[in-house]
C-alpha positions as CSV (number, residue, x, y, z in Angstrom):
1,X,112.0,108.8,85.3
2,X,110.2,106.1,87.3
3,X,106.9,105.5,86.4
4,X,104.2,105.9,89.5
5,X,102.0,103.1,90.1
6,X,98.6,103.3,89.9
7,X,95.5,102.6,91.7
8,X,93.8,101.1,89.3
9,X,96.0,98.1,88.7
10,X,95.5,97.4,92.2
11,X,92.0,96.6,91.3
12,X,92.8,94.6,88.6
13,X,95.0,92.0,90.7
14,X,92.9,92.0,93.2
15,X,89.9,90.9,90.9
16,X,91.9,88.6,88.5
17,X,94.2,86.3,91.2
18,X,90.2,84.5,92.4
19,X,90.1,83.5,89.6
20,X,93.2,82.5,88.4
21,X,93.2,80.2,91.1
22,X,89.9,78.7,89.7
23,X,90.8,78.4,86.4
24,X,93.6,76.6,87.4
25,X,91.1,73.9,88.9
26,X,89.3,73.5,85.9
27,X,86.1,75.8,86.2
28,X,84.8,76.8,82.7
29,X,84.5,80.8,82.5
30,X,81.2,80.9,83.1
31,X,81.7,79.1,86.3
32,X,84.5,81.5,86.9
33,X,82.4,84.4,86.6
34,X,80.0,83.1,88.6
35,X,82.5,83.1,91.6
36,X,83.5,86.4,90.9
37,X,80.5,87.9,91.0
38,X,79.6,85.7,94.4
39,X,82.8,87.3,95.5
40,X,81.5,90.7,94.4
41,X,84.8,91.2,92.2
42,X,82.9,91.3,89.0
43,X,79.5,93.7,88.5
44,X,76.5,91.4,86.7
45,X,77.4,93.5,83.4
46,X,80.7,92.7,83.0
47,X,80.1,88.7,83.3
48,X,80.7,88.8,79.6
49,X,83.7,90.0,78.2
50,X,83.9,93.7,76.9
51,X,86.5,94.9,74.9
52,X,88.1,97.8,76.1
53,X,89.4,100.9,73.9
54,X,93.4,100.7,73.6
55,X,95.1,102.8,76.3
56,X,98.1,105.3,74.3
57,X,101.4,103.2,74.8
58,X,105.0,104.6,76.2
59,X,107.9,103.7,75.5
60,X,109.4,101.6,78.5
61,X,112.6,100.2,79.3
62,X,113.1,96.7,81.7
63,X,116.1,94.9,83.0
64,X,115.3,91.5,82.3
65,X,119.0,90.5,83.0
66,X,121.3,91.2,85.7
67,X,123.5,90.5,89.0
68,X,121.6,93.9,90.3
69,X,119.1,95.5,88.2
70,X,117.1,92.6,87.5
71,X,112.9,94.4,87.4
72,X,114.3,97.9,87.3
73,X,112.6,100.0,85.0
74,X,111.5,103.1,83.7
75,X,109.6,105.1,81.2
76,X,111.3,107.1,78.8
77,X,111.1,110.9,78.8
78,X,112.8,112.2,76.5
79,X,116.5,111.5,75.7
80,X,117.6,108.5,77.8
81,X,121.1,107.8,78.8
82,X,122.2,104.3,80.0
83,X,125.5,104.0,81.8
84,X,127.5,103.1,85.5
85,X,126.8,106.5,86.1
86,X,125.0,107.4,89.1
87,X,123.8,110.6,87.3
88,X,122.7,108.5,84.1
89,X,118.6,108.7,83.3
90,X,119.0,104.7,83.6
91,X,122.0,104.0,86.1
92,X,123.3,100.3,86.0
93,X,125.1,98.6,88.6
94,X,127.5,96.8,86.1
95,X,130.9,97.0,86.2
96,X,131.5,95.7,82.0
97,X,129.1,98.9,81.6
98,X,131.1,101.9,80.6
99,X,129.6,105.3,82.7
100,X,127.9,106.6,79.8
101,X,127.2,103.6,77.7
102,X,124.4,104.2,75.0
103,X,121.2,106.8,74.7
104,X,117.8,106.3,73.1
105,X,116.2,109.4,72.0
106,X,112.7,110.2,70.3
107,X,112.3,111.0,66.9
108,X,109.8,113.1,65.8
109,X,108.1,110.2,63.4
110,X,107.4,108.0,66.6
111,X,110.1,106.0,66.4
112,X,113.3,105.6,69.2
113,X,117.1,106.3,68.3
114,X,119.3,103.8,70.0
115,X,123.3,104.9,69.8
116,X,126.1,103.3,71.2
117,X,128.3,106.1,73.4
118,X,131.7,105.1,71.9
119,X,131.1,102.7,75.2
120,X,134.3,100.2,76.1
121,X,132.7,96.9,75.3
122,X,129.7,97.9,72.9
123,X,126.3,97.4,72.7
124,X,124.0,95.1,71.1
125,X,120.4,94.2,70.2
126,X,119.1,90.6,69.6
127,X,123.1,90.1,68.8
128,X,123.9,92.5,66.4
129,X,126.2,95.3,67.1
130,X,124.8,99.0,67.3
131,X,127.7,100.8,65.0
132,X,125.1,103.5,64.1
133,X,122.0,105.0,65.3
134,X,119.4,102.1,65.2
135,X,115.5,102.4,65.4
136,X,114.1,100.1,68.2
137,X,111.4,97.7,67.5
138,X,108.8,96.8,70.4
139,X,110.0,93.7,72.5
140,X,114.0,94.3,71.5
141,X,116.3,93.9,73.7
142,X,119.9,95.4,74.3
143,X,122.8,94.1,75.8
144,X,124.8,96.3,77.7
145,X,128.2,94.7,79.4
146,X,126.4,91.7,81.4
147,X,122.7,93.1,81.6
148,X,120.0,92.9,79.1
149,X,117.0,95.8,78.9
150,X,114.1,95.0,77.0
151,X,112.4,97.6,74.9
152,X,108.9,97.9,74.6
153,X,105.2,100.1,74.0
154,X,103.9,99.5,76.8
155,X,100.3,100.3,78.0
156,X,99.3,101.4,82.0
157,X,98.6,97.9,82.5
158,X,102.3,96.8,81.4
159,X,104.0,99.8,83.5
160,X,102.4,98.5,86.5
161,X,103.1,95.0,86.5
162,X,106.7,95.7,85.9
163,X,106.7,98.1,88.7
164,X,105.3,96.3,91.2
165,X,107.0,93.5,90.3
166,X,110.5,95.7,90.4
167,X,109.0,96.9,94.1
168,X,108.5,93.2,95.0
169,X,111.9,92.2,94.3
170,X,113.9,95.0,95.0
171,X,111.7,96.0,98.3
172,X,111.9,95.3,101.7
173,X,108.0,96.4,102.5
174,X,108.5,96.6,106.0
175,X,110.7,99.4,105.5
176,X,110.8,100.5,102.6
177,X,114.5,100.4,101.9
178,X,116.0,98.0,99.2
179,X,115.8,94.3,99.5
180,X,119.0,92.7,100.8
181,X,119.7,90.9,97.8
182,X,119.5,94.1,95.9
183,X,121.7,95.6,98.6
184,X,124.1,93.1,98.6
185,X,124.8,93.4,94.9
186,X,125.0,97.1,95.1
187,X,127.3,96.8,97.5
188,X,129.5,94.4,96.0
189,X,129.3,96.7,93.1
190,X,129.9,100.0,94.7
191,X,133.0,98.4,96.6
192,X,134.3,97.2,93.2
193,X,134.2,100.7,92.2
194,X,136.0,102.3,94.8
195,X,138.8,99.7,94.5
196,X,138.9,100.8,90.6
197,X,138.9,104.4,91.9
198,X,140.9,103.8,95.0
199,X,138.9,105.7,97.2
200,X,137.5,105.1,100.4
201,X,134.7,102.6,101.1
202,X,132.7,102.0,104.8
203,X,130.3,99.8,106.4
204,X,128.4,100.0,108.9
205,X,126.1,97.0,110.7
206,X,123.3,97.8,113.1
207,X,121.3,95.9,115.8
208,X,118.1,97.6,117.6
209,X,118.3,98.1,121.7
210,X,114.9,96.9,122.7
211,X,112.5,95.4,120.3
212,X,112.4,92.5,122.5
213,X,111.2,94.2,125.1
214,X,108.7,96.2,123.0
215,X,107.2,92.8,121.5
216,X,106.9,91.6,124.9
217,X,105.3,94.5,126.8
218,X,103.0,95.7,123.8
219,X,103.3,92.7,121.2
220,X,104.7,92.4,117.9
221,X,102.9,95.2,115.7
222,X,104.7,97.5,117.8
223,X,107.5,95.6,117.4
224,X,107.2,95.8,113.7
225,X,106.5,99.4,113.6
226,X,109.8,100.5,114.8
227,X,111.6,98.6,113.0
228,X,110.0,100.0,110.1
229,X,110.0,103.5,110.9
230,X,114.1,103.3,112.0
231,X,114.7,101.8,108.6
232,X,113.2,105.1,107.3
233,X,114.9,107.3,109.9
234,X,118.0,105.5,108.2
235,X,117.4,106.4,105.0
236,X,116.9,109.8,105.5
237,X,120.1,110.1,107.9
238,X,122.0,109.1,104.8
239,X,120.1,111.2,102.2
240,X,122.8,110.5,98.8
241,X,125.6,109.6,101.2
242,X,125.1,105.5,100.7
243,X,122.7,102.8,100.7
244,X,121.1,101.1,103.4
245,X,119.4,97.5,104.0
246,X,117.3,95.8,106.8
247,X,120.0,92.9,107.5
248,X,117.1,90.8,108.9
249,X,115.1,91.1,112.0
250,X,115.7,94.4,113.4
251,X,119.4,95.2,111.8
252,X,120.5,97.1,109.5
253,X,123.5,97.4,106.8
254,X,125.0,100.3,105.7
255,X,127.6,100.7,103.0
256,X,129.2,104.6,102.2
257,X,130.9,105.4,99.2
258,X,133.6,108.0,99.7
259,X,133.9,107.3,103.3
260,X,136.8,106.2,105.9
261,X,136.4,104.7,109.3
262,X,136.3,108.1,110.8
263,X,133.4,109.9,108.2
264,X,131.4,106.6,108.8
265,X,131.9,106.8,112.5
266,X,129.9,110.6,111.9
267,X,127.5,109.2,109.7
268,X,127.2,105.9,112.3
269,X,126.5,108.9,115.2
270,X,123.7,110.5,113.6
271,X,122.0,107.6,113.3
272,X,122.5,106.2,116.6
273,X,120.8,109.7,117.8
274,X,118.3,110.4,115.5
275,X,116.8,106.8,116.7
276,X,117.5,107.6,120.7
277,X,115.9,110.8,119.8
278,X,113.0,110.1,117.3
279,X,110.5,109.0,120.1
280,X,108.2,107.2,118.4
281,X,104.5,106.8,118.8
282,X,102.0,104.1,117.9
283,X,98.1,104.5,119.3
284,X,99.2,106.9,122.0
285,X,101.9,104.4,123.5
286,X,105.5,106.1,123.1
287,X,108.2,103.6,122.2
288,X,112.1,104.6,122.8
289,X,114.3,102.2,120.7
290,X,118.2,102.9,120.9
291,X,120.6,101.3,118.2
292,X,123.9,100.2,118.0
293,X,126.3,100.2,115.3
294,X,129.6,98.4,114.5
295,X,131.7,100.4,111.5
296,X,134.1,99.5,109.5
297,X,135.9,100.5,106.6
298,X,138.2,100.2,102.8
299,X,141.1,100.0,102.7
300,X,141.6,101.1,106.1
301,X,140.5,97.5,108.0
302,X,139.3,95.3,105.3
303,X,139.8,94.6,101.4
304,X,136.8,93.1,100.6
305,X,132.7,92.6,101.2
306,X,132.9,89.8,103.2
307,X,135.8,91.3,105.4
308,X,134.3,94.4,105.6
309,X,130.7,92.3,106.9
310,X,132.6,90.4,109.3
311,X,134.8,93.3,111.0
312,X,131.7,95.5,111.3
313,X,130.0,92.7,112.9
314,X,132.5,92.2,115.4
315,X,132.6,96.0,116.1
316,X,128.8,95.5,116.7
317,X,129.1,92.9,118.9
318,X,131.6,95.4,120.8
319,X,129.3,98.4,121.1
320,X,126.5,95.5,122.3
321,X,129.0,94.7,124.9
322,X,130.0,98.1,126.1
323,X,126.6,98.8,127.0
324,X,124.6,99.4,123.6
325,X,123.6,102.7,121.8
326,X,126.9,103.3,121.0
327,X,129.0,103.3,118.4
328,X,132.2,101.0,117.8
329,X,135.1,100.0,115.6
């Protein structure tokens, strides 16, 4: 349901942020675009402003509010449901959210349905209940338990900004994997859950064998590379099994729904070989990384986030001790 970011905004920060930044100092336009074309960001016929024909606009949902979410969006295809439910169109990570919490559907006039799911605490828009189906208006927005999506027509221009703003705050770009606030929420979150469900719920904390030595003997790039590429050996290790996050540095955090101490300890062992075994190569020099991991688990050794932090940590610091690329608990 994600929209896919374009090129072409690209471009358009690149050429705009100059002169931003000149603007800001007090340059008239024409000075501005004077710079610009200097710069080469701006072709001699476009020194003048030219309007452009109106892109067709989509209908686009942002979290503009929320522990979680916050910049998490998506364009809507179709019927949309909203809810705690991972299989949702637009999952939330809100607890006051009830699993399948409210749906916006097309109409065939142009206009969106929003219903409320017979949802435990209701939903609103601008502060008015929704007790029926209700036609959105660009820029509402809906209150669902403690977050708040705004609706809106949106252009390519729009979808992009919000996108790459979601990627910069929900992104760690080194590795692509989510941001450690976003993973800290989701964790907190997903443990609140299990408790509610009273299922199982594991952690896992890693720390790279030998980036030191890498940075030392090659430099930092290389460094940096496999830290990056084990943060995506990680992520496809886990596939749908849990949710993983650079801790900083070069470790990692884990957390695994539906998992005790001895399913994490599986899922810990794959990881720990698919990095001894992934024998990764930058400009023709190999680099052999190992990783150890310290597990830990709900309700098994700990009853809550920071517990469960702390006693994988200090299995961590046993598997360092025992040697590295090993697992502990």
């Amino acid at each position: 349901m994600k929209c896919v970011r374009s090129a072409q905004s690209v471009v358009f920060l690149q050429a705009f942020s100059f002169p931003m930044k000149l603007q800001q100092a007090g340059l008239s336009d024409k000075a501005v675009d004077r710079h610009r074309l200097e710069a080469g960001t701006l072709r001699a016929d476009e020194a003048s402003p030219i309007a452009q024909p109106h892109a067709g606009k989509r209908a686009f949902l942002s979290v503009i509010r929320s522990r979680a979410d916050i910049g998490i969006n998506g364009c809507l295809l179709g019927k949309t449901v909203i809810g705690r439910n991972s299989t949702c169109d637009f999952p939330l990570h809100d607890l006051k959210v009830s699993g399948h919490h409210a749906s916006i559907t097309p109409s065939g006039d142009g206009e969106y349905i929003l219903e409320d799911l017979n949802s435990t605490n209701g939903t609103r828009v601008d502060g008015s209940p929704v007790n029926g189906p209700r036609a959105l208006r660009d820029g509402d927005k809906i209150f669902v338990g403690e977050t708040v999506i705004r609706f809106s027509l949106a252009d390519d221009l729009d979808v992009d900004f919000h996108s790459q703003v979601a990627t910069l705050v929900g992104v760690d770009l080194l590795t692509d994997l989510p941001s450690k606030r976003r993973f800290d929420e989701a964790l907190e979150f997903a443990l609140q859950d299990s408790i509610q469900r009273g299922t199982s719920f594991a952690v896992l904390m890693m720390d790279m064998d030998g980036v030191k030595q890498i940075n030392d003997t090659h430099g930092h790039i290389y460094g940096a590379y496999v830290i990056g590429e084990t943060g995506r050996l990680i992520a496809r290790v886990l596939r749908s099994r849990g949710q993983a996050s650079r801790f900083g540095g070069d470790e990692f955090s884990v957390f695994l729904p539906d998992h005790d101490l001895d399913a994490a300890c599986d899922v810990a062992e794959q990881i720990r070989f698919a990095v001894e075994s992934a024998g990764f190569e930058l400009n023709g020099i190999r680099l052999s990384p190992t990783i150890s991991i310290g597990a830990s688990s709900y309700p098994d050794v700990a009853r809550d986030p920071l517990s469960l932090i702390t006693t994988a940590d200090a299995a961590l610091y046993r598997a360092k001790a025992r040697g590295k690329n090993c697992v502990m608990t």
